[in-house]
C-alpha positions, 0 to 999 in steps of 0.5 A: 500500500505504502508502494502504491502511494509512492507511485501515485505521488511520483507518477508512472508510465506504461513503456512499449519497447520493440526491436532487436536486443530488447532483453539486452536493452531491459539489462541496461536500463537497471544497470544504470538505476532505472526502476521497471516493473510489470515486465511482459513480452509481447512476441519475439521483439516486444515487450511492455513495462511501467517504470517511474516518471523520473526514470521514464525521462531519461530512457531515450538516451538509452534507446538511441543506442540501440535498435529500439523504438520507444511509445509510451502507452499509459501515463498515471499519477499525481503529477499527470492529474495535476496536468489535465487539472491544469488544462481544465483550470476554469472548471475545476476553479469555477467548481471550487470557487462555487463550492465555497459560495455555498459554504460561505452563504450556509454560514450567513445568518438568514433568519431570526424566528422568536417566540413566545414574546409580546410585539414590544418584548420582541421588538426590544429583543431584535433591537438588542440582537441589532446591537449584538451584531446578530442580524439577517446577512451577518457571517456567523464566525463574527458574532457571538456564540449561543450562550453569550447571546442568551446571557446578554439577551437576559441582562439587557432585556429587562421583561425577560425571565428566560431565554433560549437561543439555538442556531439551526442551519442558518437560522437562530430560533429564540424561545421567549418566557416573559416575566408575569405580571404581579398576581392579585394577592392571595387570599389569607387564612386568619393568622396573627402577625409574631415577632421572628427575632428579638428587637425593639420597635422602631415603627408600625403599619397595621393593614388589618388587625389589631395593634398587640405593641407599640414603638419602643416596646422591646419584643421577644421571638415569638411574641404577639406583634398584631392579633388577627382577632377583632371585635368586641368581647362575645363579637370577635371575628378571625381576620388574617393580620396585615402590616408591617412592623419594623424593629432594631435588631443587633448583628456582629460581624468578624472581618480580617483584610489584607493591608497588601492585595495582588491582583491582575489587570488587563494592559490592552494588549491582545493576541487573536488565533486563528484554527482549522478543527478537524475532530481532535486535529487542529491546523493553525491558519492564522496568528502563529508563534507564542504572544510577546507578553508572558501573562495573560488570560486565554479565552476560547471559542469554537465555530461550526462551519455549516454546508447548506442543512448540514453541520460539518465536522469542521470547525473554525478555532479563536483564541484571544490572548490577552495580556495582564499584568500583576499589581500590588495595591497597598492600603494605609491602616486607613484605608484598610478599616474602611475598606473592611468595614465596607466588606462586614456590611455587605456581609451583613446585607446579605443575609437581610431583606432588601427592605433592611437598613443599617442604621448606625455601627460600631467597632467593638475590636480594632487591631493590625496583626500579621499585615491583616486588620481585624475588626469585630463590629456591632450593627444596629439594623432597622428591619421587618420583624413581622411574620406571619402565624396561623390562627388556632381553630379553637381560638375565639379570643 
């Protein structure tokens, strides 16, 4: 097999010699190095035999001294096909350059199909895909893949819960779930409104129900904030309890912060490359050799190359490379308090509803051990403390 494809790639040629001596002549021929093969006689002064290109020009001088005539009979190899490919030039090129019409139109975008959104949802959804450069007549390899379209769709459309984004062919096909508008409260059971932490009473909003406390009373977890009994005695009635009650509860919270910090910046410097992906094979085709900047971060995408319907197993590679340097930022005892300060409240803030608000602080530790300040503060925090609680059925009062 390894033989065949060496013939091939050399090219060879089918040789009819005919004349007096012919053995003689054979003799000669791989005295002087040429390669023959196939060697069969036809009559007393005729034989035929396949030799390679290479030596098939030089046997004419070998003829010439002898009462030989020479007709080459087949010619076959690369070399030959390159020949004829060359004589038909404008076909094979028309053919070839047709060919990558079709595959370069299959990788245009030619069709945006969204459902399930209202006439103004889709009409913002197109607008933000106008600015994505995702839009009828866009080379596919030049805008962003599915889920960076799907992630920017769900950050900039503001009505969006969800969105599905697929590419089929050469048509992206968006499937849209739109945020509900505000249902109508349910109806409650009775219930009464309890405190959930130990607080002091800072403010109230009854809705319904009947007021159990009030401002600057300090309350237990679990205790009677607003009773879902009214009336008078022997004409109460069960209600659900509605209203707000706001309280100041304490918090303390424990940071350390580095006064020294390294972290990585982005210089402006970048570095693109370009592959040709075929299964696990990847042929660079543009941006060779290694960046100039030694750190940097890489980030990877992958395109399909489509042909027509059909998604081919080729694939067109981008790396970007971009460079980053290292920067050590050092912060005064200052600076590091604040900034530590800064990290314990939104320590603090992440366990509170968003209703909550800090209402003062203070720092009841403060030291600067082991180039780390360590605080330890207490946080008076003003925040609902009103939740609600049913209504045993054999509660009449």
């Amino acid at each position: 097999m390894k033989n065949q494809w060496i013939e091939f790639i050399s090219g060879k040629v089918t040789v009819k010699v005919s004349g007096r001596g012919i053995e003689r002549f054979i003799n000669v021929l791989i005295r002087n190095g040429l390669i023959v093969w196939n060697v069969k006689r036809h009559g007393t002064e005729t034989i035929t035999f396949t030799m390679r290109l290479q030596d098939a020009l030089k046997i004419r001088r070998y003829a010439r001294e002898r009462e030989c005539s020479i007709t080459f009979l087949k010619r076959a190899g690369m070399p030959f096909l390159f020949k004829r490919l060359l004589k038909n030039s404008g076909f094979v090129g028309g053919a070839i350059l047709f060919l990558l019409l079709i595959m370069f139109l299959s990788n245009v975008i030619w069709g945006i199909e969204i459902k399930g959104a209202k006439p103004a949802t889709e009409y913002q959804i197109r607008k933000e895909l106008d600015k994505m450069g995702v839009k009828i007549g866009k080379v596919q390899f030049f805008v962003d893949n599915v889920e960076g379209i799907q992630r920017k769709l769900t950050n900039n459309v503001g009505n969006l819960t969800w969105v599905g984004v697929e590419l089929k062919g050469t048509t992206y096909h968006l499937q849209v779930v739109e945020k509900k508008e505000p249902e109508k409260p349910e109806q409650l059971a009775p219930q009464n409104l309890v405190a959930k932490k130990k607080a002091v009473i800072d403010s109230m909003y009854v809705e319904t129900g009947q007021k159990m406390v009030d401002i600057h009373d300090h309350v237990e977890a679990g205790q009677l904030l607003v009773s879902g009994i009214i009336g008078k005695e022997g004409q109460t009635q069960q209600v659900a309890a509605v209203g707000e009650v706001w309280g100041e509860t304490w918090y303390k919270s424990h940071v350390e912060l580095p006064l020294t910090t390294k972290f990585f910046v982005f210089n402006g410097q970048e570095k693109q490359k370009f592959s040709l992906i075929l299964g696990k094979l990847e042929i660079p085709i543009w941006g060779f050799g290694k960046p100039e900047f030694k750190e940097f971060e890489l980030d990877k995408n992958m395109k399909k190359i489509h042909f027509l319907k059909w998604e081919l197993p080729i694939s067109i590679g981008n790396e970007t490379l971009r460079a980053r340097e290292e920067t050590i930022r050092t912060y005064t005892e200052k600076e590091a308090e604040n900034n530590a300060l800064e990290l314990a409240k939104d320590k603090i803030k992440s366990g509170l509803d968003e209703e909550a608000i800090i209402k003062d602080q203070k720092i009841l530790h403060k030291e600067f051990k082991n180039g780390k300040v360590i605080l330890d503060i207490h946080f008076k925090i003003i925040e609902n403390i009103a939740v609600g609680q049913p209504i045993p059925k054999e509660t009449t009062e």
